[in-house]
C-alpha positions as CSV (number, residue, x, y, z in Angstrom):
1,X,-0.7,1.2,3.7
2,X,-1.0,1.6,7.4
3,X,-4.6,1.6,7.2
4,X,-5.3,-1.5,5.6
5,X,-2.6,-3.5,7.6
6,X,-4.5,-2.6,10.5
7,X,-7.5,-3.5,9.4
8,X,-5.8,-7.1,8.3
9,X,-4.0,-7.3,11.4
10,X,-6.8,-6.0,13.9
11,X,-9.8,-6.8,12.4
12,X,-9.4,-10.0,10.3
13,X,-6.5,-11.6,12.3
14,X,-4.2,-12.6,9.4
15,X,-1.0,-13.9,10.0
16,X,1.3,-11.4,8.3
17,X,5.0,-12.1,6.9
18,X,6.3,-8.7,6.8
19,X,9.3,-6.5,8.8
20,X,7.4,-7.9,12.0
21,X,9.3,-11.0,12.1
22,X,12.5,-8.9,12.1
23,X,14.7,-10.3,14.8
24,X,13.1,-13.5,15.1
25,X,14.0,-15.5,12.2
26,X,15.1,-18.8,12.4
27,X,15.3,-22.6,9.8
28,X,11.5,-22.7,10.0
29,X,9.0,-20.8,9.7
30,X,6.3,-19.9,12.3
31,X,3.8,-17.8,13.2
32,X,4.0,-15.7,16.5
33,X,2.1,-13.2,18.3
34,X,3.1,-9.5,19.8
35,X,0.5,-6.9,20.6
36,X,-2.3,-8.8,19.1
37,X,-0.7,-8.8,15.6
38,X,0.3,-12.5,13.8
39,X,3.3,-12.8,12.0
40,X,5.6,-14.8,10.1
41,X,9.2,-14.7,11.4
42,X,10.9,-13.6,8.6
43,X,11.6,-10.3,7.6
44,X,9.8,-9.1,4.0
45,X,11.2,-5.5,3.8
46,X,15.2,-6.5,3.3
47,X,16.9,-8.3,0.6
48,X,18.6,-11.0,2.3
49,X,15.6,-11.6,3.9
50,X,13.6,-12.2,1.6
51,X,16.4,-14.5,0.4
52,X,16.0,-16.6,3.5
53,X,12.1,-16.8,3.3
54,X,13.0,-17.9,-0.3
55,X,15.2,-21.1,0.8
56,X,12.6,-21.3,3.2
57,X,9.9,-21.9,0.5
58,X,7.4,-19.0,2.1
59,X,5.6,-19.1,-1.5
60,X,4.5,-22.7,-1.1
61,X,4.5,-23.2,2.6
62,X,0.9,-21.9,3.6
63,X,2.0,-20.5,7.2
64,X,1.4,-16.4,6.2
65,X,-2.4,-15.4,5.0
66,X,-0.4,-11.8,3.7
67,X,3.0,-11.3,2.5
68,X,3.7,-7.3,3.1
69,X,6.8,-5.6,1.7
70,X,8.1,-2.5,0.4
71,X,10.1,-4.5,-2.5
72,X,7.5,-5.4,-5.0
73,X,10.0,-6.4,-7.3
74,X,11.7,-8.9,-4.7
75,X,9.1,-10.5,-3.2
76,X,7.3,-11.8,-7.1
77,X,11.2,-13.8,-6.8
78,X,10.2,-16.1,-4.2
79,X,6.9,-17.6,-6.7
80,X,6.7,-19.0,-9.3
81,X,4.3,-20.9,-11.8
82,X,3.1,-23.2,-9.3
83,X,2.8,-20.6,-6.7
84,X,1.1,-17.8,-7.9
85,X,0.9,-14.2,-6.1
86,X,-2.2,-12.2,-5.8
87,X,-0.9,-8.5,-5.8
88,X,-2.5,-5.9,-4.2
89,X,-2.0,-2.0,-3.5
90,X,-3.6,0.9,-1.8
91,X,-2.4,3.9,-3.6
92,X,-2.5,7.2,-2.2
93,X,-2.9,10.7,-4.2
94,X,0.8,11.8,-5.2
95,X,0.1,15.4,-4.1
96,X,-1.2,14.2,-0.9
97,X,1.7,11.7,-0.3
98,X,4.1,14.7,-1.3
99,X,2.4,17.5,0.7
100,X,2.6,15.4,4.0
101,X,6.5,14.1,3.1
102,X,7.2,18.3,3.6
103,X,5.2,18.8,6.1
104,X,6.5,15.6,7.9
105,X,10.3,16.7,7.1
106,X,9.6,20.9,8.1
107,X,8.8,19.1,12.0
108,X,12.0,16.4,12.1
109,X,14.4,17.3,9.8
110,X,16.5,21.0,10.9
111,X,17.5,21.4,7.5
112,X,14.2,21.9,6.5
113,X,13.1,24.0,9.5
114,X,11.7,27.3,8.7
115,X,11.4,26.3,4.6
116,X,8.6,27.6,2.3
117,X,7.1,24.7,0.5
118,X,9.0,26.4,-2.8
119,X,12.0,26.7,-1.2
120,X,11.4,23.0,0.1
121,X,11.3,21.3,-3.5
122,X,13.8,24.2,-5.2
123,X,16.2,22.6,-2.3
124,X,16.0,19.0,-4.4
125,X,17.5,16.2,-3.1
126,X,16.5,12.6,-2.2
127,X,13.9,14.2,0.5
128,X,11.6,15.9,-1.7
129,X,9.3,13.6,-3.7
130,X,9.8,12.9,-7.4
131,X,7.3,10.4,-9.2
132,X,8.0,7.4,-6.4
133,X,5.0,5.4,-7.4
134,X,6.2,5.8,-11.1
135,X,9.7,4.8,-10.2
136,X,9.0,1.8,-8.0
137,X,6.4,0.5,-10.5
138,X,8.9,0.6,-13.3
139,X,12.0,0.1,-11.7
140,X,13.4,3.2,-12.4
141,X,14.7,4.5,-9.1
142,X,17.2,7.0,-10.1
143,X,18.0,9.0,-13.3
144,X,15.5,11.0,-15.6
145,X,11.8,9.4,-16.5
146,X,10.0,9.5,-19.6
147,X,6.9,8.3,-21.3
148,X,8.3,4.5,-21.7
149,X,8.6,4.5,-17.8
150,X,5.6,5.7,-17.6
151,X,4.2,2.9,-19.8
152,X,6.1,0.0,-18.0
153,X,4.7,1.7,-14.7
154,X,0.9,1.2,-16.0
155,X,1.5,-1.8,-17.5
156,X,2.6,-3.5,-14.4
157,X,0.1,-2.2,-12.5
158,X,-2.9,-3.4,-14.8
159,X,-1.4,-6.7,-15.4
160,X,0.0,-7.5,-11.3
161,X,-2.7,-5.7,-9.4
162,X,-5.8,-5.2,-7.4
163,X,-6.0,-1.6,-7.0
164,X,-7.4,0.3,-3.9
165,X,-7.2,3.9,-2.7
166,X,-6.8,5.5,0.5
167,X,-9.5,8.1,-0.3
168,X,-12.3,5.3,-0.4
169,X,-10.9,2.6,2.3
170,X,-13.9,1.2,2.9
171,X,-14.5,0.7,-1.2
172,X,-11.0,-0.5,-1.0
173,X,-11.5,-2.5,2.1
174,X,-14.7,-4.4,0.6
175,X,-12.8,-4.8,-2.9
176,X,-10.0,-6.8,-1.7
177,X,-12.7,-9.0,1.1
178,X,-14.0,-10.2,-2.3
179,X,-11.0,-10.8,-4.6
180,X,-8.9,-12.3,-2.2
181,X,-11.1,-14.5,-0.2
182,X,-10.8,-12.6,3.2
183,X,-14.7,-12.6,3.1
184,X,-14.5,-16.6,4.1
185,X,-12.0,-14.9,7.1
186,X,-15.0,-12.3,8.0
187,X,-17.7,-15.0,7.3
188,X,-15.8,-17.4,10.4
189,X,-15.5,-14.2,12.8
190,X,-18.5,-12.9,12.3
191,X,-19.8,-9.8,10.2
192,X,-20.9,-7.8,12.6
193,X,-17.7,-8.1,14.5
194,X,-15.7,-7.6,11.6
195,X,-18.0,-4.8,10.5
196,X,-18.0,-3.1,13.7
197,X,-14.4,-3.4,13.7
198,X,-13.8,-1.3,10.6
199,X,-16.1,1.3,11.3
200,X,-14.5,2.3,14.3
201,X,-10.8,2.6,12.0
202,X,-12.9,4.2,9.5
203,X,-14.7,7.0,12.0
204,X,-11.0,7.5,13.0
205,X,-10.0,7.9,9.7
206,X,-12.8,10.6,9.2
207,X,-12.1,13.0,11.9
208,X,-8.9,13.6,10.6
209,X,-7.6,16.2,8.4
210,X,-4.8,15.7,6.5
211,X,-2.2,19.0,5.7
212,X,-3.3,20.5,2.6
213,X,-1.7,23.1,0.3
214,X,-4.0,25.6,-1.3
215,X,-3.9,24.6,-5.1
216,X,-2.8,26.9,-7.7
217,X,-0.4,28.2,-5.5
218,X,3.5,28.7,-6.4
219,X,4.1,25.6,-4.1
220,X,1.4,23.6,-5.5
221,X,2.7,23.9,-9.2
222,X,6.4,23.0,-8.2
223,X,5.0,19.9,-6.6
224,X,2.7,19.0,-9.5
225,X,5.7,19.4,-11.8
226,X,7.7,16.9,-9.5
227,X,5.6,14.3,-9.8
228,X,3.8,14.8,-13.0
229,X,4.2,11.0,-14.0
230,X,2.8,9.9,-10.8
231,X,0.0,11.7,-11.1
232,X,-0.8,10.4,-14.7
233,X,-0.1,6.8,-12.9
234,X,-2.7,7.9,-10.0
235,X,-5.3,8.8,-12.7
236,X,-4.8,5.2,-14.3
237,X,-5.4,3.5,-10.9
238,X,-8.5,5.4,-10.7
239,X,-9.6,4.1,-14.0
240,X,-8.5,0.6,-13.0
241,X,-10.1,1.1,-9.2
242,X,-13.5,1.8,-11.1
243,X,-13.4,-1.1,-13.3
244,X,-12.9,-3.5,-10.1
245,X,-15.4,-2.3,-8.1
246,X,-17.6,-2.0,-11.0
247,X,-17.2,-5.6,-12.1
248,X,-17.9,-6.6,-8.4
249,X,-21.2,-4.9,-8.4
250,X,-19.4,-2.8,-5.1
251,X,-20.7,0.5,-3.8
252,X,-17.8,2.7,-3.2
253,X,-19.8,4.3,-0.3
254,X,-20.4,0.7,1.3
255,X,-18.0,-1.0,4.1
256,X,-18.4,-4.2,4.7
257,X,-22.1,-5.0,3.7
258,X,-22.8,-8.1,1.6
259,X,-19.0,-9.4,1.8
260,X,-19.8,-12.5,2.9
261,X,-21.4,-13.1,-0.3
262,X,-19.8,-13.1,-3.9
């Protein structure tokens, strides 16, 4: 998620409505600059505001080139049948997501200080992940999960999305150049800069390594059995990322080349 709003924000110089415009929000909408980053001032990631970029008709307006949020379900409110939504997601591996989340909460949180990873997830609670792609995909945000939630969740994500993942960003990167028109965006500010741009987040990306539990391991398994239906949903998005970039005629080893050209 991160990545690919820098690379929209940084290298393609979108005017985002997101949490940026937190704070600023007034009876019209605008776009403003902080930090080299373009926003809309309104605020995507609570409900009442998205309310109030709903009586402002965001949808229809035409100031944001994005619309970021957290609350999938909230944002699709504000269009409708003449304003469509293009939808799209970069989906991280669950165990990855979950491994970071303890190893993230073992450095802030004290009750976690000193924890085993078993003694981290036997601990329960809202910290330790449980199927939150699943969940936030289907709706389902507390209570037990079965197979129909697992259905609604894959459902929704063949019908609603274009699919990316964080393991091949610059697959990803050059998928959504192509369905969403950015590559008219990278065709006005020049390839190379554009290209040059993304390599440099990219070659960061690379020299990092990301915390890793050794698999098999009594830690491992209690994690995989937290978030069994997300990783059945992870394997679908895989399916579904292969089919996109397949119908494309992509390379998932390219970055930017040939994106200004469908």
């Amino acid at each position: 998620g991160n990545v690919i709003r820098t690379l929209i924000a940084n290298c393609l110089r979108l005017a985002e409505a997101s949490d940026r415009g937190a704070g600023s929000e007034s009876d019209f909408l605008r776009i403003e600059e902080l930090e080299d980053r373009r926003f809309v001032n309104v605020d995507m990631y609570t409900s009442q505001g998205i309310e109030h970029a709903k009586d402002l008709d965001l949808a229809s307006s035409g100031v944001p080139d994005v619309i970021i949020s957290a609350d999938i379900h909230g944002v699709l409110s504000i269009f409708n049948n003449r304003n469509r939504a293009r939808i799209f997601a970069v989906l991280r591996h669950p165990m990855d997501r979950a491994i970071s989340k303890y190893y993230a909460d073992l450095a802030f949180d004290p009750d976690v200080a000193g924890m085993t990873l078993p003694q981290y997830v036997r601990s329960g609670g809202h910290r330790v992940e449980n199927n939150y792609l699943t969940r936030y995909l289907s709706g389902r945000y507390g209570g037990k999960l079965t197979v129909h939630h697992l259905d609604v969740a894959r459902e929704f994500l063949r019908r609603k999305f274009i699919v990316g993942l964080s393991r091949d960003m610059p697959a990803t990167a050059n998928l959504f150049s192509h369905v969403l028109g950015w590559n008219h965006t990278v065709a006005s500010l020049g390839l190379s800069n554009v290209d040059l741009c993304y390599n440099d987040i990219f070659d960061a990306l690379s020299t990092k390594s990301p915390p890793s539990i050794e698999e098999g391991t009594e830690g491992w398994k209690l994690l995989v059995a937290q978030n069994w239906f997300d990783l059945k949903i992870y394997e679908y998005a895989e399916h579904l990322f292969r089919l996109q970039v397949d119908q494309l005629k992509l390379k998932s080893t390219s970055r930017m080349k040939d994106v200004s050209r469908i």
